[in-house]
PDB file of N, CA, C, O and CB in Angstrom:
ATOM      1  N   UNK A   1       7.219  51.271 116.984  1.00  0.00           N
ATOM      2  CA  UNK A   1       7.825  51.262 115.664  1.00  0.00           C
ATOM      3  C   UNK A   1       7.740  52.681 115.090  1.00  0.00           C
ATOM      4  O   UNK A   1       6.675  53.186 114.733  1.00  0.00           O
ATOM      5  CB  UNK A   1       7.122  50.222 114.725  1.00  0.00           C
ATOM      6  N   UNK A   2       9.109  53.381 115.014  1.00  0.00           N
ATOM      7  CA  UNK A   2       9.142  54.481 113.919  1.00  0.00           C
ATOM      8  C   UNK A   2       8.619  54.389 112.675  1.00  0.00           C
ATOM      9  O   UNK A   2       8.724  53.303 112.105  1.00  0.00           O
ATOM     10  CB  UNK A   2      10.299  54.797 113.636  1.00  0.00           C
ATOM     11  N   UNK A   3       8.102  55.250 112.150  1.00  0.00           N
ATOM     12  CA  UNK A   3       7.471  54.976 110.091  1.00  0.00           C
ATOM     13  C   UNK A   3       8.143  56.423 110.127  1.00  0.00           C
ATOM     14  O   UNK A   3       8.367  57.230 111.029  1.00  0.00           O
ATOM     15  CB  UNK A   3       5.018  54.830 109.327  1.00  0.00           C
ATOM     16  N   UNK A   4       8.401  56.396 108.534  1.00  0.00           N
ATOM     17  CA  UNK A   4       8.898  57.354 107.734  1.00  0.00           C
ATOM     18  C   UNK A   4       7.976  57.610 106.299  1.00  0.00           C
ATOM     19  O   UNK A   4       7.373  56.770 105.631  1.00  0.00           O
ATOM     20  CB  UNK A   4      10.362  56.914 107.464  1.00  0.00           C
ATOM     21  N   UNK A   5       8.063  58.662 106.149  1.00  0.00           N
ATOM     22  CA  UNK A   5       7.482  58.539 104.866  1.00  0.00           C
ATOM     23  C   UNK A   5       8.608  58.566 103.567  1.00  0.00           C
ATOM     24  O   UNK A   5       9.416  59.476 103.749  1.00  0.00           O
ATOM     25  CB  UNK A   5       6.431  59.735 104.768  1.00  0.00           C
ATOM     26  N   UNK A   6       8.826  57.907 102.483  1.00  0.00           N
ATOM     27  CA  UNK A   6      10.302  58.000 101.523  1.00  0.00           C
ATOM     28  C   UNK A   6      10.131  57.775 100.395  1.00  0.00           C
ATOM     29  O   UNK A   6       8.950  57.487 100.196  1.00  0.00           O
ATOM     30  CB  UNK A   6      11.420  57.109 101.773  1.00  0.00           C
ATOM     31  N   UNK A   7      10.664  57.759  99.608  1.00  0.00           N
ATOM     32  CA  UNK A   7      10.514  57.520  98.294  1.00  0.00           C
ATOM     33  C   UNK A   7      11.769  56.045  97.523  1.00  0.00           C
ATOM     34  O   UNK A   7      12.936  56.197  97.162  1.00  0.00           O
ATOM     35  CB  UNK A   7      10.773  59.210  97.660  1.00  0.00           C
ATOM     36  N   UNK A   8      11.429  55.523  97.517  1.00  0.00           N
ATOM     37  CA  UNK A   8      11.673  54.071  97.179  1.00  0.00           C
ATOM     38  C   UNK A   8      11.937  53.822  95.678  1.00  0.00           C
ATOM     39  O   UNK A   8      10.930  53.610  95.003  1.00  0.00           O
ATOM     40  CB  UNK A   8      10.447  53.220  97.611  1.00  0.00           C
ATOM     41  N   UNK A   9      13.145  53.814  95.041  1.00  0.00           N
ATOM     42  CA  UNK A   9      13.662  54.228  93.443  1.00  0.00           C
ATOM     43  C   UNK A   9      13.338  52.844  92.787  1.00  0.00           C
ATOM     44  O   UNK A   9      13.673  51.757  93.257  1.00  0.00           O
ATOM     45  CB  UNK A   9      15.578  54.711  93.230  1.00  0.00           C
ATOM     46  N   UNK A  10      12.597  53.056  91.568  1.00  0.00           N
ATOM     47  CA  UNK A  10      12.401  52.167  90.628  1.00  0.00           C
ATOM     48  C   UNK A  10      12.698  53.402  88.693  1.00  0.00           C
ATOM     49  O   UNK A  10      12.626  54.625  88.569  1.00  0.00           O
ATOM     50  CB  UNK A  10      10.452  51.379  91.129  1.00  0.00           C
ATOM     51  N   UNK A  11      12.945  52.529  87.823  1.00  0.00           N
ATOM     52  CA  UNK A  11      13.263  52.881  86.851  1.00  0.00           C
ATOM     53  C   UNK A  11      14.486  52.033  86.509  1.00  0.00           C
ATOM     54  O   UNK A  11      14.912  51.036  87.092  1.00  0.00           O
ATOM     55  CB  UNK A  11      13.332  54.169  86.891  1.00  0.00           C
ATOM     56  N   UNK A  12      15.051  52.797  85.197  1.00  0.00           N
ATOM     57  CA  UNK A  12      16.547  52.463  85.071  1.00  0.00           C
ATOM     58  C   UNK A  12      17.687  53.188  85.311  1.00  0.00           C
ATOM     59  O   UNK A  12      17.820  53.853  86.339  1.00  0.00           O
ATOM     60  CB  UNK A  12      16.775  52.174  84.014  1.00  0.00           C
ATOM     61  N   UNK A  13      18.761  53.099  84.206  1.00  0.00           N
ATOM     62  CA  UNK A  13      20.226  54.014  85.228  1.00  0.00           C
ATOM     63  C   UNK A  13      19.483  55.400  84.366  1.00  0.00           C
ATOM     64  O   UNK A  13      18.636  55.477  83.476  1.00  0.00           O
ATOM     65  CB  UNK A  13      22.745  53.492  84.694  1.00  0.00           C
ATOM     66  N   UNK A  14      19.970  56.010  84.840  1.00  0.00           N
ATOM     67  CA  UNK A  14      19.534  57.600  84.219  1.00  0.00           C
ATOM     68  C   UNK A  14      17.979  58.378  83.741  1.00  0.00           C
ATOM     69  O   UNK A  14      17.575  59.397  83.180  1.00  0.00           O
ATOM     70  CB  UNK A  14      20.288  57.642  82.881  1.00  0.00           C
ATOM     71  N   UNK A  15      17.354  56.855  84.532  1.00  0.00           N
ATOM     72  CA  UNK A  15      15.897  57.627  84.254  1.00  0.00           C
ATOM     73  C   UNK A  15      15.211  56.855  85.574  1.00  0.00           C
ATOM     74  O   UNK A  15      14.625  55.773  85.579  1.00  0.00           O
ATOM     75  CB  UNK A  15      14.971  57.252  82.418  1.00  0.00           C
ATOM     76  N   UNK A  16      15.484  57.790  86.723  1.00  0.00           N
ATOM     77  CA  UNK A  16      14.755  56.977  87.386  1.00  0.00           C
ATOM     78  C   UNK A  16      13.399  57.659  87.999  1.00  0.00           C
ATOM     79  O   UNK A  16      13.065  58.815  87.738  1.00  0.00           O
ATOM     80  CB  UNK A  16      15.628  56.410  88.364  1.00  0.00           C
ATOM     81  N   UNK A  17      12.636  56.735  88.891  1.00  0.00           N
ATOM     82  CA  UNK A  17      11.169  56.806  88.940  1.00  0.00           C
ATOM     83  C   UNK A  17      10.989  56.369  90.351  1.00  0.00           C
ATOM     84  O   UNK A  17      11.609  55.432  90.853  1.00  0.00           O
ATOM     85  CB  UNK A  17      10.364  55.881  87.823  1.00  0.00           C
ATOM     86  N   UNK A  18       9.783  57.366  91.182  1.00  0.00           N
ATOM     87  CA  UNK A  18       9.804  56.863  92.632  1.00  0.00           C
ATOM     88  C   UNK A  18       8.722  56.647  93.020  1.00  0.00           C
ATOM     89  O   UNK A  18       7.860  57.382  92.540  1.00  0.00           O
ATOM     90  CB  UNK A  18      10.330  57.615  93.565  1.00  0.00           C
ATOM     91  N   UNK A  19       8.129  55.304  94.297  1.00  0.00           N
ATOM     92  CA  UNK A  19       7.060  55.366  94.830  1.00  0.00           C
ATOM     93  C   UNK A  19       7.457  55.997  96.134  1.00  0.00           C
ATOM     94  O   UNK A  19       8.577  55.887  96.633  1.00  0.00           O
ATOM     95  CB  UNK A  19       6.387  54.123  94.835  1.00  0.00           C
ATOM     96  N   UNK A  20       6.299  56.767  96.725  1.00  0.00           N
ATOM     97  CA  UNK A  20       6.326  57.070  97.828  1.00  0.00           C
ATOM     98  C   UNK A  20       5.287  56.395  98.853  1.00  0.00           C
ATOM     99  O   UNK A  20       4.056  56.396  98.869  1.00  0.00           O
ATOM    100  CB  UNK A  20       6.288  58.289  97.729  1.00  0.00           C
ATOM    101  N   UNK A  21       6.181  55.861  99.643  1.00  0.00           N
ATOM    102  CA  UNK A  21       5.885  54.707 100.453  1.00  0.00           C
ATOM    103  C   UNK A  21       5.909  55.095 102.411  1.00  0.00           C
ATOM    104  O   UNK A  21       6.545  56.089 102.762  1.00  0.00           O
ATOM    105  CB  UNK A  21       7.204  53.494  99.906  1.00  0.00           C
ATOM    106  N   UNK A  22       5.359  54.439 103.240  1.00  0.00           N
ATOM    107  CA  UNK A  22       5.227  54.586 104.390  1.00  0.00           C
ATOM    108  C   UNK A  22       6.004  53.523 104.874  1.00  0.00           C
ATOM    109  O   UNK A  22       5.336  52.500 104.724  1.00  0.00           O
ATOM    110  CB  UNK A  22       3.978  54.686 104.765  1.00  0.00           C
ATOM    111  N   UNK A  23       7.299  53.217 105.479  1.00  0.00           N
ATOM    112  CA  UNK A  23       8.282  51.875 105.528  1.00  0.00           C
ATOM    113  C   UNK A  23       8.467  52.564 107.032  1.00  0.00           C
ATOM    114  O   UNK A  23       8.211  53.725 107.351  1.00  0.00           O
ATOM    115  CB  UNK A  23       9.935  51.597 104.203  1.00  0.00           C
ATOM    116  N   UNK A  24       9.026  51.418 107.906  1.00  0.00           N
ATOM    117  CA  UNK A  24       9.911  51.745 109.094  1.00  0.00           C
ATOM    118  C   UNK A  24      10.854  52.343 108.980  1.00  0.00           C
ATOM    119  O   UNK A  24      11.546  52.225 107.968  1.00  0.00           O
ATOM    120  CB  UNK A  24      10.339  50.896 109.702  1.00  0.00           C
ATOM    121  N   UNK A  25      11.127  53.048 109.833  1.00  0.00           N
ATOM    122  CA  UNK A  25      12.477  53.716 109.576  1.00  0.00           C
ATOM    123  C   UNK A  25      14.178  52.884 109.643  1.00  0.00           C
ATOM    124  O   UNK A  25      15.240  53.230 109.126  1.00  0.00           O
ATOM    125  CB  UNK A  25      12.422  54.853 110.710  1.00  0.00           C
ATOM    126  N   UNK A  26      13.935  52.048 110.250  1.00  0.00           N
ATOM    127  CA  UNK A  26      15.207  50.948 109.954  1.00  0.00           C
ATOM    128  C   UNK A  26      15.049  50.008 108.871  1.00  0.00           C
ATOM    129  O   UNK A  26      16.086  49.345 108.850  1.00  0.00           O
ATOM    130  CB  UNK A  26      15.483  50.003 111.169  1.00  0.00           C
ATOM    131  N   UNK A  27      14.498  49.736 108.232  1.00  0.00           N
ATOM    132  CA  UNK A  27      14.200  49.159 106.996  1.00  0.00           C
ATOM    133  C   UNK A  27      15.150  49.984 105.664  1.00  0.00           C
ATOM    134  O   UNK A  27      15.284  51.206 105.596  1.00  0.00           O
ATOM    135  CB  UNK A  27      12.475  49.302 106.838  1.00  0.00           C
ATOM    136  N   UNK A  28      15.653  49.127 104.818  1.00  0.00           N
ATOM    137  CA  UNK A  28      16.765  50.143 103.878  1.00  0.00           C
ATOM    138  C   UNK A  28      16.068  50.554 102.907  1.00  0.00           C
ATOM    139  O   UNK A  28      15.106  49.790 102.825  1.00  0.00           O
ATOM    140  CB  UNK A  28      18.123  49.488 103.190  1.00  0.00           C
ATOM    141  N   UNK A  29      16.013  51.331 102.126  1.00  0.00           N
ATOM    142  CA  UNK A  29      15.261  52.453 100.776  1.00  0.00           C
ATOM    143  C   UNK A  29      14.440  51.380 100.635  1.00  0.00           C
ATOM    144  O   UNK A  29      13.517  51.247 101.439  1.00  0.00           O
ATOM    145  CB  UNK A  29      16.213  53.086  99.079  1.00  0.00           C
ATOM    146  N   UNK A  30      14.650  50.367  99.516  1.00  0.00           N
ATOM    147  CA  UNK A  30      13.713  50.172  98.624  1.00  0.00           C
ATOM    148  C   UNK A  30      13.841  48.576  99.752  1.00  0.00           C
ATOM    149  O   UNK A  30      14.766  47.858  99.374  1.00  0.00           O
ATOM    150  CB  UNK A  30      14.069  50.375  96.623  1.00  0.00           C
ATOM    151  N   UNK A  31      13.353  48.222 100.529  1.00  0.00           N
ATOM    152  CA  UNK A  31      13.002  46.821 101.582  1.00  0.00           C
ATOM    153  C   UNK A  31      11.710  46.895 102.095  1.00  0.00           C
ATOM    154  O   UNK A  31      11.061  47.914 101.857  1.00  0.00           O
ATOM    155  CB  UNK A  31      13.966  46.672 102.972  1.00  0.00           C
ATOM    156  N   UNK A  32      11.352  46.240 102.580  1.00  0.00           N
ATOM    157  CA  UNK A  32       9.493  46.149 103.645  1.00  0.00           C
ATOM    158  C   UNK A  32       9.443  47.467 103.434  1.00  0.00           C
ATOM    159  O   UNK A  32      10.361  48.279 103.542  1.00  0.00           O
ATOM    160  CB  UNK A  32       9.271  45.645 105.794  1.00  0.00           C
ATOM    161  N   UNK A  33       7.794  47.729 102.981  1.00  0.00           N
ATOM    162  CA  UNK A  33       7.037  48.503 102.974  1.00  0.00           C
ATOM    163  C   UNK A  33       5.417  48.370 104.123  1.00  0.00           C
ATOM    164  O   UNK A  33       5.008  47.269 104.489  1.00  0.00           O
ATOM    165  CB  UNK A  33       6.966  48.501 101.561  1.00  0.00           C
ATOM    166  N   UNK A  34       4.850  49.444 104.446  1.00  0.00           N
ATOM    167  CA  UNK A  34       3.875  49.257 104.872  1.00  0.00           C
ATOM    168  C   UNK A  34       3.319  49.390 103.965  1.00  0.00           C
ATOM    169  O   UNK A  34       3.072  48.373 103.317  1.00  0.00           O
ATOM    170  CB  UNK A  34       3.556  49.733 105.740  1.00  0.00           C
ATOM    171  N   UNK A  35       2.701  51.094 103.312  1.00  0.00           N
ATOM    172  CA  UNK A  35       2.126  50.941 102.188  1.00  0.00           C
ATOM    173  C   UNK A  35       2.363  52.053 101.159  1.00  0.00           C
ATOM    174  O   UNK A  35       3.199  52.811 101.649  1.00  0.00           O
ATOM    175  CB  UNK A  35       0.852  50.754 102.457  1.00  0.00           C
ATOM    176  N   UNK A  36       2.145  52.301 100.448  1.00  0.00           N
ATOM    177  CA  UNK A  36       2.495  53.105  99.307  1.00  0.00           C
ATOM    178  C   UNK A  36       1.050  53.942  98.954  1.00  0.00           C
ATOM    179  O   UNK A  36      -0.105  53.613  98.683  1.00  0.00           O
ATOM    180  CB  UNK A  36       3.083  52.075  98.001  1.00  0.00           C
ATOM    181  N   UNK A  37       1.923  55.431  99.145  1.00  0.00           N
ATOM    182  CA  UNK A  37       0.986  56.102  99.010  1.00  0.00           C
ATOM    183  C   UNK A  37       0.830  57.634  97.668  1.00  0.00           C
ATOM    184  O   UNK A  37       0.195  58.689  97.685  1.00  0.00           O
ATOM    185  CB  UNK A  37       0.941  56.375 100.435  1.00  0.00           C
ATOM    186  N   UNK A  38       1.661  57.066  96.784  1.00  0.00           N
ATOM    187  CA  UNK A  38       1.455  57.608  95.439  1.00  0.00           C
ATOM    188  C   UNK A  38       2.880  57.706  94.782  1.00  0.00           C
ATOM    189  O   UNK A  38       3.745  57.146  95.457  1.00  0.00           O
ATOM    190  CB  UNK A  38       0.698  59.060  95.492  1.00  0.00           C
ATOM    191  N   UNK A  39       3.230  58.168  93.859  1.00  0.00           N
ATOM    192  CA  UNK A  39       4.392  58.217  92.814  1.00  0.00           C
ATOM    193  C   UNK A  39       4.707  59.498  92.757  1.00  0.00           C
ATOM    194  O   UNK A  39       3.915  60.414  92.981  1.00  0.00           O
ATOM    195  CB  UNK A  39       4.103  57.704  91.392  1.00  0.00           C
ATOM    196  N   UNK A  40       6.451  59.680  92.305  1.00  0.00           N
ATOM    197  CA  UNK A  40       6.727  60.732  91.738  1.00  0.00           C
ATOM    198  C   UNK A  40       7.583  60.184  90.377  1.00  0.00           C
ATOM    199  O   UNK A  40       8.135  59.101  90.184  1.00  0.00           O
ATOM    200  CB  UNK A  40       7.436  61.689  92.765  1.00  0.00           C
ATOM    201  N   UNK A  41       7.458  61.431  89.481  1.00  0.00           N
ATOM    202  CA  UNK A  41       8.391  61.394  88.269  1.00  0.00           C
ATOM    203  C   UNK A  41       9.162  62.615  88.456  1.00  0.00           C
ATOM    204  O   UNK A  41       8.705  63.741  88.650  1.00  0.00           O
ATOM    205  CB  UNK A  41       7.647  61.360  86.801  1.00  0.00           C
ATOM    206  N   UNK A  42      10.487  62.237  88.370  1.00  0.00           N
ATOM    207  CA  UNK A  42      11.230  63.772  88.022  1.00  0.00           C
ATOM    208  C   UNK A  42      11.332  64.172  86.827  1.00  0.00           C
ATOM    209  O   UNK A  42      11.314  65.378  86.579  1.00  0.00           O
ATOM    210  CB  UNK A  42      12.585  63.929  88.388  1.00  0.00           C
ATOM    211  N   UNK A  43      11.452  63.289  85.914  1.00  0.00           N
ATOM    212  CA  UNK A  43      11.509  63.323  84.301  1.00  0.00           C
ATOM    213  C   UNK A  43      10.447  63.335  83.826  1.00  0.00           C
ATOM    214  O   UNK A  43      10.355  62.982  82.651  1.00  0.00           O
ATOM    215  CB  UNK A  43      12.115  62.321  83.621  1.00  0.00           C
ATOM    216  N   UNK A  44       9.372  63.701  84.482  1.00  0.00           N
ATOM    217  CA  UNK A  44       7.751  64.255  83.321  1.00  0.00           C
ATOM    218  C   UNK A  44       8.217  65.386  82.479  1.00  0.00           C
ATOM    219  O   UNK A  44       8.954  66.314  82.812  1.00  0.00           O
ATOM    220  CB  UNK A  44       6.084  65.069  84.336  1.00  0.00           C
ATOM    221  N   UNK A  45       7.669  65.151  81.349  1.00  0.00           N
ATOM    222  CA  UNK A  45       8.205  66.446  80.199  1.00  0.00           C
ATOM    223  C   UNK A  45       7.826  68.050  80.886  1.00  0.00           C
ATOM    224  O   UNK A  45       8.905  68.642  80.853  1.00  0.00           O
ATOM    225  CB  UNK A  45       7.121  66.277  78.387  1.00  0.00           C
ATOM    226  N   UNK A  46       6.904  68.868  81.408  1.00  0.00           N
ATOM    227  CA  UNK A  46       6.941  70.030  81.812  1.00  0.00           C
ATOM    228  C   UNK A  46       7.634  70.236  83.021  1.00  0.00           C
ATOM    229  O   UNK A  46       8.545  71.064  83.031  1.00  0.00           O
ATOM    230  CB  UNK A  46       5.817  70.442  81.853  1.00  0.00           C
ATOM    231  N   UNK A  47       7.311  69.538  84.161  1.00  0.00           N
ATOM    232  CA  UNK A  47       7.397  69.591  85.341  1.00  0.00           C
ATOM    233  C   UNK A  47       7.501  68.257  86.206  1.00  0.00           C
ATOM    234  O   UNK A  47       6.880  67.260  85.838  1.00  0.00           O
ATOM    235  CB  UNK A  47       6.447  70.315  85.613  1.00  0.00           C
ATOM    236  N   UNK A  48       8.412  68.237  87.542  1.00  0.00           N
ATOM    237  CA  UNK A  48       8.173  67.178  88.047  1.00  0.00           C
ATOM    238  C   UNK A  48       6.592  66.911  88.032  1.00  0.00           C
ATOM    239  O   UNK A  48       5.753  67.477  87.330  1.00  0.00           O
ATOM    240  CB  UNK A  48       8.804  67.187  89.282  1.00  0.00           C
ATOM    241  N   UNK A  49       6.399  65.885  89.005  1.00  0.00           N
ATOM    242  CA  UNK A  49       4.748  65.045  88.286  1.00  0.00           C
ATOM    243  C   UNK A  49       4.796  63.879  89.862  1.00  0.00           C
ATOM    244  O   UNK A  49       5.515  62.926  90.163  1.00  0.00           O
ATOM    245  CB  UNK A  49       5.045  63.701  85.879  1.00  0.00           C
ATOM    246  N   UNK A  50       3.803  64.479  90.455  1.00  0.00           N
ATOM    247  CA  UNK A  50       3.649  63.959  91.825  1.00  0.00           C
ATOM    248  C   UNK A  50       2.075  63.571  91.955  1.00  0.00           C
ATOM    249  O   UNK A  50       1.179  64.332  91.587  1.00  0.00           O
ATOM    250  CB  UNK A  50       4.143  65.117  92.975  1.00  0.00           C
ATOM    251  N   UNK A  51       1.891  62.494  92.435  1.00  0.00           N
ATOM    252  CA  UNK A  51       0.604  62.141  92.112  1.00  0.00           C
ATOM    253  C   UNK A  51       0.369  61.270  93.707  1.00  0.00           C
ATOM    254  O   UNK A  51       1.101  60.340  94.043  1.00  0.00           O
ATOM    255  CB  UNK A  51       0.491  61.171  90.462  1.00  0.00           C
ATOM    256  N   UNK A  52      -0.497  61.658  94.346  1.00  0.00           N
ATOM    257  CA  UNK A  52      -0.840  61.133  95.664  1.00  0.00           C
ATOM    258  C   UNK A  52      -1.808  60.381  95.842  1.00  0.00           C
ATOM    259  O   UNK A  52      -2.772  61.141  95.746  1.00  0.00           O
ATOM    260  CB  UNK A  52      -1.035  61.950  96.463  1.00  0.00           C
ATOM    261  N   UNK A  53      -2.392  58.819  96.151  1.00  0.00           N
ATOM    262  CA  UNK A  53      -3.470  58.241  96.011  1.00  0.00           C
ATOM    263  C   UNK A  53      -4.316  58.738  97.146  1.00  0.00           C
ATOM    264  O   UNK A  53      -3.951  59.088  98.268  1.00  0.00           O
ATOM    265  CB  UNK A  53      -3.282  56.861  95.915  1.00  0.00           C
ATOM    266  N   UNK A  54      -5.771  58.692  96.522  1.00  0.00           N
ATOM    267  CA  UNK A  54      -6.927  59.965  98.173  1.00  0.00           C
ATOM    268  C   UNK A  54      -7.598  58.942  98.243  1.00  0.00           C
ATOM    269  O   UNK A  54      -8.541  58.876  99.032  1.00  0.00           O
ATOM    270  CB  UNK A  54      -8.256  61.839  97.886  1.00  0.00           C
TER     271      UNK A  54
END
């Protein structure tokens, strides 16, 4: 089994919000996950905003 690492879109229309997740690679964006391994925001007020769980 291929894994990918991706980012998987949650939010609404024009503000959206991503987990970054470890999924198969034939699996579509946001479908089966293995596991999720932290968030991004593009819309944090200074700077994007990437946060990785350790």
């Amino acid at each position: 089994m291929a894994v990918k690492i991706r980012l998987t879109r949650l939010g609404s229309k024009r503000n959206p919000f991503y987990r970054i997740v470890v999924a198969d690679a034939r699996s579509p964006r946001d479908g089966r996950i293995i596991e999720q391994i932290g968030t991004y925001n593009p819309a944090a007020v200074n700077a994007p905003e990437v946060k990785i769980d350790a």
